[in-house]
DODRENTOR-860451 format. One line per 2 residues: for each residue x, y, z of C-alpha. Coordinates in nm, 3 decimals. Example, Ala and Ser with C-alpha at 12.3 -4.5 7.8 and 13.67 -1.06 7.14 Angstrom:
<atoms>
1.230,-0.450,0.780  1.367,-0.106,0.714
</atoms>
This chain:
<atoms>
-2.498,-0.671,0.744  -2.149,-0.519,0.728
-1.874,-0.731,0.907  -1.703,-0.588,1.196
-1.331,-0.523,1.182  -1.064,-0.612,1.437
-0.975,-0.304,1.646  -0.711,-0.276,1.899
-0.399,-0.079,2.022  -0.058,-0.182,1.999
0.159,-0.214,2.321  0.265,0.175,2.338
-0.124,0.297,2.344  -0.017,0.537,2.107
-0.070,0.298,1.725  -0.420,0.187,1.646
-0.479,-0.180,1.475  -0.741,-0.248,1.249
-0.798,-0.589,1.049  -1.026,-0.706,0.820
-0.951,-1.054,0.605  -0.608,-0.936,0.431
-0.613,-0.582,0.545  -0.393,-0.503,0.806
-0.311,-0.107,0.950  -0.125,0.044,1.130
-0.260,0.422,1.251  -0.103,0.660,1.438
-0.115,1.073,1.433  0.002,1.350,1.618
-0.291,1.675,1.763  -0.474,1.731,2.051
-0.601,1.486,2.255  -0.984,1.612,2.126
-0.881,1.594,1.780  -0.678,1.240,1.853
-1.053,1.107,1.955  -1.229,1.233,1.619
-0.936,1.143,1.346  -0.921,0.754,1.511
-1.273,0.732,1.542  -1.308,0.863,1.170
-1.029,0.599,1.056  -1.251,0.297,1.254
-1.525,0.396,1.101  -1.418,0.414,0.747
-1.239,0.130,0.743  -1.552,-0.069,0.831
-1.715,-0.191,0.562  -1.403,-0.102,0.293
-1.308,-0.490,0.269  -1.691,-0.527,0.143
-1.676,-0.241,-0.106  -1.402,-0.383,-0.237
-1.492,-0.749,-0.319  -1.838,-0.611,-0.449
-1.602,-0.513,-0.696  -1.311,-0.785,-0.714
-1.380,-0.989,-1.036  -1.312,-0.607,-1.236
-1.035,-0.513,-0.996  -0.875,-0.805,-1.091
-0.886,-0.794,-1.436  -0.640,-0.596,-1.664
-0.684,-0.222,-1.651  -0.793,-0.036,-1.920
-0.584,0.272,-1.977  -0.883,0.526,-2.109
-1.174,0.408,-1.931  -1.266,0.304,-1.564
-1.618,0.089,-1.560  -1.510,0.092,-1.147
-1.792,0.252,-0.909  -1.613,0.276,-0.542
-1.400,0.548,-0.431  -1.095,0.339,-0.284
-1.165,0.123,-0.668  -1.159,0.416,-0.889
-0.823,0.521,-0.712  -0.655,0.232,-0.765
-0.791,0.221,-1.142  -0.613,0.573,-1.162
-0.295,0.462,-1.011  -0.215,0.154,-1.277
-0.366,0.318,-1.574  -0.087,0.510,-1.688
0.100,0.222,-1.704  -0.139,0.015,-1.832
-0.075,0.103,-2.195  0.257,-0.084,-2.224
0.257,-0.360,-1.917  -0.029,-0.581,-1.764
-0.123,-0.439,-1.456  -0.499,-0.485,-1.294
-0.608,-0.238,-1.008  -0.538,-0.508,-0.763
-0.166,-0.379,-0.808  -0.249,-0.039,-0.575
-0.485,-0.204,-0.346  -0.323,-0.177,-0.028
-0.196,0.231,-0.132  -0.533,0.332,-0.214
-0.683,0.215,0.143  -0.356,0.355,0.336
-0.494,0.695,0.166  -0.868,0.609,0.200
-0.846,0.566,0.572  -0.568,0.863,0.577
-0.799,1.097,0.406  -1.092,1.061,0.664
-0.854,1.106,0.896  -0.737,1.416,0.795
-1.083,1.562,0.724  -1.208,1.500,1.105
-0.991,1.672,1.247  -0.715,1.911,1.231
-0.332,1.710,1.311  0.020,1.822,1.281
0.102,1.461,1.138  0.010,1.099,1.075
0.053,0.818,0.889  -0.129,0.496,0.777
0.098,0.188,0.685  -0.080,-0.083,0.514
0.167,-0.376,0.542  0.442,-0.145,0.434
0.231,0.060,0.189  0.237,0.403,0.331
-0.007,0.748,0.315  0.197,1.037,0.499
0.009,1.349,0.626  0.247,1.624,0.691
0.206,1.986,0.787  0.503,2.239,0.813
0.797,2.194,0.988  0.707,1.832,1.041
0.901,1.520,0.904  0.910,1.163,0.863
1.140,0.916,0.879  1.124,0.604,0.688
1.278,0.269,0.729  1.441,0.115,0.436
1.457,-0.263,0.391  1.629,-0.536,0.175
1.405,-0.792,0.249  1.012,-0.763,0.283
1.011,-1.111,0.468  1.271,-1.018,0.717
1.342,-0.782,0.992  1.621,-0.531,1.006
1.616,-0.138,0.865  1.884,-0.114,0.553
1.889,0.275,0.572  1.683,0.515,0.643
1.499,0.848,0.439  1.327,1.150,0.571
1.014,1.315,0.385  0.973,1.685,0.498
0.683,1.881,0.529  0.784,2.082,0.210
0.902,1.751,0.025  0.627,1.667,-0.260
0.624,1.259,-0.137  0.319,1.167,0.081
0.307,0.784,-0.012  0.576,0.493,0.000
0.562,0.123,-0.117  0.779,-0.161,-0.154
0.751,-0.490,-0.372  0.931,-0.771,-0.422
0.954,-1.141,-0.444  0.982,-1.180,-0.089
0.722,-1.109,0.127  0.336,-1.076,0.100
0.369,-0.963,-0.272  0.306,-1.130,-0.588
0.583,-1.008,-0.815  0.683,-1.154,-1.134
1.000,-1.051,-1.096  1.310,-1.132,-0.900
1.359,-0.799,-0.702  1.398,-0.844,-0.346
1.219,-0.534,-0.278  1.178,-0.250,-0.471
1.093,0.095,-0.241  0.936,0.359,-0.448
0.850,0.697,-0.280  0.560,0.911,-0.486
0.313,1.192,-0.425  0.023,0.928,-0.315
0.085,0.597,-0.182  -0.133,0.459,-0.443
0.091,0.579,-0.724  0.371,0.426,-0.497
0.191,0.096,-0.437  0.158,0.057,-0.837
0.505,0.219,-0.994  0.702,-0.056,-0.725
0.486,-0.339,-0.837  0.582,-0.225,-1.197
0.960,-0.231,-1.135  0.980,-0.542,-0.929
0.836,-0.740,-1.200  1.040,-0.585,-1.496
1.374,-0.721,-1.228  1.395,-1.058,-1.407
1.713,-1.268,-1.632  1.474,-1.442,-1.821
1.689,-1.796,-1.916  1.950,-1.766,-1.668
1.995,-2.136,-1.494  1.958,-1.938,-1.144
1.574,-1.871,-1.199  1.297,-2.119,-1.234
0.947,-1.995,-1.310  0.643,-2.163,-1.212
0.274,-2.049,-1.304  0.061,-2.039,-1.026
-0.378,-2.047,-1.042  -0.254,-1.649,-0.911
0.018,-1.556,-1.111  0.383,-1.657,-1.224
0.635,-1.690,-0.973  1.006,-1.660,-1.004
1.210,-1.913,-0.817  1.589,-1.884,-0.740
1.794,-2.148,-0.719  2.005,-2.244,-0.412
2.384,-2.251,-0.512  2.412,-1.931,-0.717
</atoms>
C-alpha cells in the first residue's frame, strides 16, 4: 500500500506543501485558475509514492556511480544516475548527490505536462526546477549560509536565459559535504545537474592539514569541523 504524503498550503493560499520522510516542497505556478487545479493536482499525485520508488532503489543509489553504465530502473533514479556520471570518472559521487534536483524536476515535469502555465517553480529544500515561458522571469535569493536566514544577493533567470535548475551545498545546513564551503550556489540547465555540480564543488572547498579544520568520519560520510578561534 503506498504511503500517503503530507499535503497542505502555506499561509498565502497561493504555495502548496508536500512531505514525505525527508522530502520537503515547496510548489507554486502561475495560469488559469482551471489549469492551477490540474498542474497541483498532477504535482500531488506524482509525488505520492516517489519516496517509495526511491528506497526500492536506495542500497544502488547510494553506492558510487558508474560513469558508462546505469543498472538504475526508476525515472527520478536514472536522472540522478545521469546527473553525477559525468563526474563520476574523476571524483566519488553516488546518485544520492542529485536526489533532491531530480524530484524538484520530477514533480515540475508533471506539472508542466497537465496543464499549460506561464511559470512555476518547485524548490526542494533549496534545490530548484524553474519553468519559464517568454517574457517571464525569476528571481532568486542568494545565501551565505544554508542554516541561516537572510538573502546575500539576489539573480534573475529570464525566460530566454538557458538555466532552469539551482542548488546550493555546503557544510552548513541539511547537506553532507566533505568540504568546508559554506554554501556553494550553482545555477545549470536542470536542477539535477545543479544539485550534483554544487555537491562536487563544496567538497573539493577543503585546506587539508590546516590546524583550523578537524575531520571526523561519520557511519554517513566525513565531516569537516572548524575550529572556534580562527
Amino acid at each position: 500500500m503506498t504511503r500517503k504524503p503530507q499535503v497542505g498550503w502555506l499561509k498565502d493560499g497561493q504555495r502548496l506543501h508536500l512531505q514525505d520522510g525527508p522530502i520537503d516542497l515547496i510548489v507554486e505556478a502561475q495560469g488559469s485558475a482551471a489549469n492551477l487545479r490540474a498542474v497541483y493536482d498532477a504535482a500531488i499525485g506524482r509525488f505520492t509514492g516517489l519516496l517509495d520508488e526511491l528506497c526500492d532503489e536506495l542500497p544502488l543509489l547510494r553506492t558510487a556511480a558508474d560513469p558508462e553504465r546505469c543498472a538504475l530502473h526508476g525515472v527520478v533514479a536514472r536522472r540522478m544516475h545521469a546527473a553525477v556520471a559525468p563526474f563520476a570518472r574523476d571524483h566519488f559521487i553516488t546518485p544520492m548527490a542529485a536526489v533532491a534536483g531530480s524530484v524538484a524536476e520530477e514533480i515540475l515535469a508533471a506539472m508542466a505536462q497537465a496543464a499549460p502555465l506561464r511559470r512555476a517553480y518547485v524548490n526542494n529544500g533549496g534545490d530548484i526546477a524553474l519553468h519559464l515561458t517568454d517574457g517571464e522571469a525569476f528571481t532568486v535569493g542568494l545565501i551565505d549560509r544554508p542554516d541561516r536566514f537572510g538573502v546575500m544577493r539576489t539573480a534573475e533567470v529570464r525566460a530566454d536565459d538557458p538555466t532552469r535548475g539551482i542548488a546550493t551545498s555546503g557544510y552548513h545546513g541539511r547537506s553532507f559535504s566533505l568540504g568546508i564551503a559554506d554554501a556553494v550556489t550553482v545555477l545549470a540547465a536542470t536542477a539535477a545537474q545543479a544539485d550534483a555540480a554544487a555537491t562536487i564543488i563544496a567538497n573539493a572547498v577543503d585546506l587539508p592539514g590546516h590546524p583550523a579544520i578537524v575531520v571526523r568520519q561519520t557511519s554517513f560520510s566525513r565531516i569537516a569541523i572548524l575550529v572556534n578561534g580562527w
